[in-house]
C-alpha positions in Angstrom: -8.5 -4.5 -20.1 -5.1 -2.1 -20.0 -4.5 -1.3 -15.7 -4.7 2.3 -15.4 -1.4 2.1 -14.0 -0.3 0.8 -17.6 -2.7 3.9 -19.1 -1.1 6.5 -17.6 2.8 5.6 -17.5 5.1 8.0 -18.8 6.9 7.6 -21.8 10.2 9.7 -21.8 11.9 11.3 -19.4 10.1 14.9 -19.1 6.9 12.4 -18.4 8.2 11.1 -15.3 7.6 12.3 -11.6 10.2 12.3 -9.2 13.8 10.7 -8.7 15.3 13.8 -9.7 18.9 12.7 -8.2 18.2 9.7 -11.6 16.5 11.8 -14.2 17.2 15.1 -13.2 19.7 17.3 -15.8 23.3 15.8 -15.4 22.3 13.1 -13.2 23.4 9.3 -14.5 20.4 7.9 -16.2 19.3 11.1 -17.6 23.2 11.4 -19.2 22.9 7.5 -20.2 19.7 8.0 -22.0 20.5 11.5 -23.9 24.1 10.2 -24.9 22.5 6.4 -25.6 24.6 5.0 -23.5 24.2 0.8 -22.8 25.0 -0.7 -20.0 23.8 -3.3 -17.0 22.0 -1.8 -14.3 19.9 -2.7 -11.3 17.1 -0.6 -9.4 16.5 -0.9 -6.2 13.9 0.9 -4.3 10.7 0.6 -2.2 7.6 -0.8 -4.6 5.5 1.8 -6.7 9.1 3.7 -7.1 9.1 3.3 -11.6 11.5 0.8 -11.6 9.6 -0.8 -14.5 8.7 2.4 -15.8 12.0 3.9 -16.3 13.7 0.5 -17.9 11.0 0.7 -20.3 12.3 4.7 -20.8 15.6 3.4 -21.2 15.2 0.7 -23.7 12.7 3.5 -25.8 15.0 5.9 -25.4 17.8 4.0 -26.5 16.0 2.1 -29.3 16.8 -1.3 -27.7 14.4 -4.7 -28.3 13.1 -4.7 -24.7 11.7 -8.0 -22.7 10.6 -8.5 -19.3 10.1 -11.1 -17.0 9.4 -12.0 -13.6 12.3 -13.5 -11.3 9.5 -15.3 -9.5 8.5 -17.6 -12.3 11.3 -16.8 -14.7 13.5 -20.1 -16.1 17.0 -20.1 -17.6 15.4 -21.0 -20.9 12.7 -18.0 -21.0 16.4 -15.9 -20.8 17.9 -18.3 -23.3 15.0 -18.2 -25.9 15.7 -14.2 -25.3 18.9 -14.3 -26.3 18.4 -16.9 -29.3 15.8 -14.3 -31.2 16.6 -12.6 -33.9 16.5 -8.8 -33.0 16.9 -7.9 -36.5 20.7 -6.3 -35.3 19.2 -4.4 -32.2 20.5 -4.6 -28.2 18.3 -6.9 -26.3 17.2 -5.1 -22.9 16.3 -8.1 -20.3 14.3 -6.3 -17.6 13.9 -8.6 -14.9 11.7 -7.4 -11.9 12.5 -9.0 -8.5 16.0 -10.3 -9.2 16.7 -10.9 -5.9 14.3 -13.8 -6.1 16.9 -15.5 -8.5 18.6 -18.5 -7.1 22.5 -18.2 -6.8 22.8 -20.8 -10.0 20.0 -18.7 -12.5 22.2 -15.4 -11.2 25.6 -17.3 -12.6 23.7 -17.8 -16.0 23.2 -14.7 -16.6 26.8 -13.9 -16.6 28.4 -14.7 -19.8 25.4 -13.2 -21.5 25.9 -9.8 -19.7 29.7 -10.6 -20.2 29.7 -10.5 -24.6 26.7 -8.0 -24.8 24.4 -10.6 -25.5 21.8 -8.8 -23.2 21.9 -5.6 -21.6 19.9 -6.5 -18.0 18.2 -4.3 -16.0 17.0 -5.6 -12.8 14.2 -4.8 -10.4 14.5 -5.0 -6.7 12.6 -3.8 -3.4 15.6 -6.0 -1.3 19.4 -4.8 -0.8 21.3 -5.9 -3.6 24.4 -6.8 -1.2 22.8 -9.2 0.4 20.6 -11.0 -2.3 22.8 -10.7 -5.7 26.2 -12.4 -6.3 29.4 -10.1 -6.2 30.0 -11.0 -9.8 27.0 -9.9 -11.1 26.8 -6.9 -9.0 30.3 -6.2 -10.2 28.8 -6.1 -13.9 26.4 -3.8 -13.0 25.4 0.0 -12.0 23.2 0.2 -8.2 20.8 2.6 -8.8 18.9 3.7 -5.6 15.1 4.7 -5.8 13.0 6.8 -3.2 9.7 6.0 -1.9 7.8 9.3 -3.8 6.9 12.5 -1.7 3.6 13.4 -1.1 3.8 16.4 -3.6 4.5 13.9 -6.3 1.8 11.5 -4.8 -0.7 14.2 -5.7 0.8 15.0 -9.0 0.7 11.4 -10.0 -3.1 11.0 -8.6 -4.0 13.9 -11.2 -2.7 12.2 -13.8 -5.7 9.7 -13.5 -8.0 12.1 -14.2 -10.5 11.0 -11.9 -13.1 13.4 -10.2 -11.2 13.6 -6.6 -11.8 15.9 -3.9 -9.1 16.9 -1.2 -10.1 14.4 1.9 -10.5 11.4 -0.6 -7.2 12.5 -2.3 -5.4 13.0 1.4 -6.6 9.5 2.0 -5.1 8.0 -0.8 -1.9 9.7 -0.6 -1.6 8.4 2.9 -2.6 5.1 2.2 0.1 5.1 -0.3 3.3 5.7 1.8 5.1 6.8 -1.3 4.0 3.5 -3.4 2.4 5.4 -6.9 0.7 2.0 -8.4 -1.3 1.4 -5.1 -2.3 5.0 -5.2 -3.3 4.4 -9.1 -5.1 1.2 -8.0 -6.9 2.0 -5.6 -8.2 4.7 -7.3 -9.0 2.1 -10.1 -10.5 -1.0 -8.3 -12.7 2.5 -6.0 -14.1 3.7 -9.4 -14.9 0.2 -11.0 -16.4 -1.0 -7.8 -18.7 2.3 -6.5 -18.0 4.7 -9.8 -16.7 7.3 -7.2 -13.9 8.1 -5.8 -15.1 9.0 -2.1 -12.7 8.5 1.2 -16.2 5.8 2.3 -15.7 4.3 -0.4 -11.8 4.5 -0.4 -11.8 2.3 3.0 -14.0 0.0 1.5 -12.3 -0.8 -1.2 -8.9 -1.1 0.7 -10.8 -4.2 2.7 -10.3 -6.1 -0.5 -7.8 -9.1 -0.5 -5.4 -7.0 -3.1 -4.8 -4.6 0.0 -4.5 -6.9 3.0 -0.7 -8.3 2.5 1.7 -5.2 1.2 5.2 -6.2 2.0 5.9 -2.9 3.2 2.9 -2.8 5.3 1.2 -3.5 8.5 0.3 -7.1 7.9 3.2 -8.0 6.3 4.9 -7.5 9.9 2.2 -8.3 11.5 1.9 -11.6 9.9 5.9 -11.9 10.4 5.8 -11.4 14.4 2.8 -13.9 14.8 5.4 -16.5 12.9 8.3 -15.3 15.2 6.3 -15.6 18.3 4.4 -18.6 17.6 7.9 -20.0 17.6 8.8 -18.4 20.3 6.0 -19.8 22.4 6.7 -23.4 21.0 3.7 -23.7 18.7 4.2 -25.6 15.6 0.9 -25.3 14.4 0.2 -21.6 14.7 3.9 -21.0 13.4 3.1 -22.8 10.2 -0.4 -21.6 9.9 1.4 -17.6 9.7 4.0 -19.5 7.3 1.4 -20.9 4.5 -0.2 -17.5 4.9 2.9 -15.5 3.8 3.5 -18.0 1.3 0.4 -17.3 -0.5 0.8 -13.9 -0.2 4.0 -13.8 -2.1 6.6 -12.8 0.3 10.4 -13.1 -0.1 10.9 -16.7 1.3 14.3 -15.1 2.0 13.2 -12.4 4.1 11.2 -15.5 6.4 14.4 -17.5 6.0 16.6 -14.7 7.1 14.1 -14.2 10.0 14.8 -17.6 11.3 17.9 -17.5 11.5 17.9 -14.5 13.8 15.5 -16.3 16.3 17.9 -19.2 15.8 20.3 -17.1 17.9 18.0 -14.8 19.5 15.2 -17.0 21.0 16.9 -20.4 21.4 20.5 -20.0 21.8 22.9 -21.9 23.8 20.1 -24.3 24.5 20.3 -25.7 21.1 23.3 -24.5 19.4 22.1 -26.7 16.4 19.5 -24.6 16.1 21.3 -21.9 14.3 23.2 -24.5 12.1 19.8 -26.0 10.7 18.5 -22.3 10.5 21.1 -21.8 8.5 20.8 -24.6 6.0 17.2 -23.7 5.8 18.2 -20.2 4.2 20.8 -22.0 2.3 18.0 -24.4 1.0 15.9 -21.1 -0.1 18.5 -19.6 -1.4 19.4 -22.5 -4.3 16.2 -24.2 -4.6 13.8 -21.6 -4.7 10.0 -21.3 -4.8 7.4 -23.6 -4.7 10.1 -26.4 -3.4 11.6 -24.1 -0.8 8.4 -23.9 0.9 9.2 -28.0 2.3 12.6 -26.5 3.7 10.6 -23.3 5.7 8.0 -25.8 6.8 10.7 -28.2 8.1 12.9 -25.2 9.9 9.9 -23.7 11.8 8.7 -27.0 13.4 12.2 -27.7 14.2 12.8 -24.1 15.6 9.1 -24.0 17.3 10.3 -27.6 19.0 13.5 -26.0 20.2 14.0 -25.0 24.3 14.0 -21.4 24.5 17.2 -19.2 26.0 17.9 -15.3 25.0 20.7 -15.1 27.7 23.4 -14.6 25.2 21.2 -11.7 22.9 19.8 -10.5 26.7 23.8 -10.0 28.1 24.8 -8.6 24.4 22.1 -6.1 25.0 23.3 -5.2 28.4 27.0 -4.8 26.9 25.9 -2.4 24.3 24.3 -0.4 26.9 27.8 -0.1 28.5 29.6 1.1 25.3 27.1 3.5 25.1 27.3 5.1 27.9 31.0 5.0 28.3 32.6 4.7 25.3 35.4 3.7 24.6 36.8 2.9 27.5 40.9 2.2 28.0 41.8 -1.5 27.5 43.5 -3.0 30.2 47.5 -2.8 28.9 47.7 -7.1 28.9 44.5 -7.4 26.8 46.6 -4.6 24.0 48.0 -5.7 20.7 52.0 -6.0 20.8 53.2 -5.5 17.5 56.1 -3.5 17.7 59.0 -2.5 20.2 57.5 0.5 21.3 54.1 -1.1 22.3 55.6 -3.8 24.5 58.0 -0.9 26.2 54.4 0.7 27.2 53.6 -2.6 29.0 51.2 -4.1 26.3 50.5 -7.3 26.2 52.4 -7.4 29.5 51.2 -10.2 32.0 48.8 -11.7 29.8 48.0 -15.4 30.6 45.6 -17.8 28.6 42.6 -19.0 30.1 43.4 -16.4 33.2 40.7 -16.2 35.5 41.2 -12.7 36.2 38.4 -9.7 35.1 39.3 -8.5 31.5 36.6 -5.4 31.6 38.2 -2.2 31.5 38.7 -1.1 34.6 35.3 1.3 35.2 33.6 -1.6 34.4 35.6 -4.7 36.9 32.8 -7.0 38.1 30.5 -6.2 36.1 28.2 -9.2 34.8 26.8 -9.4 31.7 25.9 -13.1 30.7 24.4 -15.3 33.4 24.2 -19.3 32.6 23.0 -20.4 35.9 
């Protein structure tokens, strides 16, 4: 059976609900789609934003042969069997939701296809594109930035269903939400099929069900993430890999638990295992190429090895303490011998004057002589 999410999605542009500063009058997608403009693009904004929705206006809109896939499960030859169909002469539109969960080499492949016309992509993606997708790509493509939706257009979105909802159940929903329109739509859906009433009773009970319980964006998704963290932090392996397989099945970004760990690398264990943050490191780097299900070894491997680890925050506990300093201060005057002496001029004023390497003397500007940050007794 069709989701009511699929039901109900708009068609064109005067359809649509929100992301006026995209598909408002004059704004860039609105131009590219009334002018039938083609070109690469990604999307990045909070879930439930119409990333999908709008591709799939786009390729309409522009008469364009339009596929999708999933970066999760996606291989190079699903793209490549894409690009070897006949189209019978029209642009091939590759929308491809969660990009960012492309390894480095699948991102490369997709180069030389964007780079002749072969395929027009659009990608999906709920993670910063700076961080997750390679400069070339990026370079061959348009950023365009979605916002979570308001409550106004929550509302409007929630009428669209057509279901029989009064104003508690519908302030409920809206904020249950938080901006995302297909878990509005589906927990309106999975409310009805279940009770055959939309009531706010029957609202909460529904939202106990499993497809509720791990929304990346959500409570448990950081709660689940700070019992990992901490079960690391308090040197238990078995609780820290217990909160791992759980996020793993839920389908979070092993990125985002890779990235994670290499902040408590430095954070948490510090100068009492420098390694620490070098095999932190090549865990992510192991996520990064490999990918999902393998990657999961490489997490598993990282947090016994980090949970194992002595514990020392000195260095992120005296960083702390500095940036209270700056600010409260400022910026304070650096001491003339500490000053850059590039020209003439600069070493007449006395900088650079005096300095000597490895010189025990205080370096702090001088409001702040004496003063200790970093303690390694």
């Amino acid at each position: 059976m069709q989701p009511l999410a699929s039901k109900i999605r708009p068609k064109t542009l005067s359809e649509f609900i929100g992301q006026k500063h995209l598909v408002g009058e004059g704004k860039p997608l609105n131009v590219a789609i009334n002018k039938k403009h083609l070109f690469s693009f990604i999307l990045w904004g909070p879930p439930g934003t119409g990333k999908t929705t709008l591709a799939k206006i786009y390729a309409n809109s522009l008469k364009a042969q339009f596929y999708e896939l999933s970066a999760v499960s996606a291989k190079k030859s699903d793209i490549k069997k894409i690009v070897d169909e006949n189209a019978w002469n029209q642009a091939k539109i590759l929308f491809l939701d969660e990009i960012h969960r492309f390894s480095k080499s699948q991102q490369d492949f997709l180069l030389p296809l964007i780079e002749d016309g072969r395929i027009i992509l659009i990608g999906a993606t709920t993670e910063n594109p700076s961080f997750e997708i390679i400069s070339p790509l990026l370079s061959r493509c348009r950023i365009f930035i979605l916002n979570k939706f308001s409550k106004e257009e929550i509302a409007e979105i929630i009428k669209r269903t057509k279901f029989k909802i009064d104003e508690k159940a519908e302030d409920w929903i809206i904020s249950l939400s938080n901006g995302d329109a297909r878990q509005a739509i589906t927990i309106i859906e999975n409310t009805f099929q279940l009770y055959g009433k939309i009531t706010v009773e029957n609202l909460k009970n529904t939202a106990q069900s499993k497809f509720l319980q791990y929304d990346k964006k959500g409570d448990e998704h950081y709660n689940t993430i700070s019992a990992f963290i901490k079960s690391m932090r308090a040197s238990q392996p078995d609780a820290a890999l217990y909160y791992l397989a759980r996020m793993i099945d839920a389908g979070e970004d092993p990125k985002f638990i890779a990235r994670r760990m290499v902040i408590f690398a430095s954070e948490d264990i510090g100068i009492a295992q420098p390694t620490a943050l070098v095999v932190a490191n090549s865990v992510f780097r192991a996520v990064e190429i490999i990918g999902l299900p393998e990657c999961k070894i490489n997490l598993a491997h990282g947090a016994v090895y980090l949970s194992q680890c002595k514990k020392d925050r000195s260095a992120y506990n005296a960083y702390n303490k500095a940036i209270e300093d700056v600010e409260t201060y400022g910026n304070l005057p650096i001491p003339l011998d500490l000053r850059n002496t590039t020209t003439k001029l600069m070493r007449k004023l006395g900088y650079g004057d005096k300095y000597e390497k490895y010189s025990k003397k205080d370096f702090l500007p001088d409001k702040l002589k004496g003063k200790k940050y970093f303690n390694n007794t």
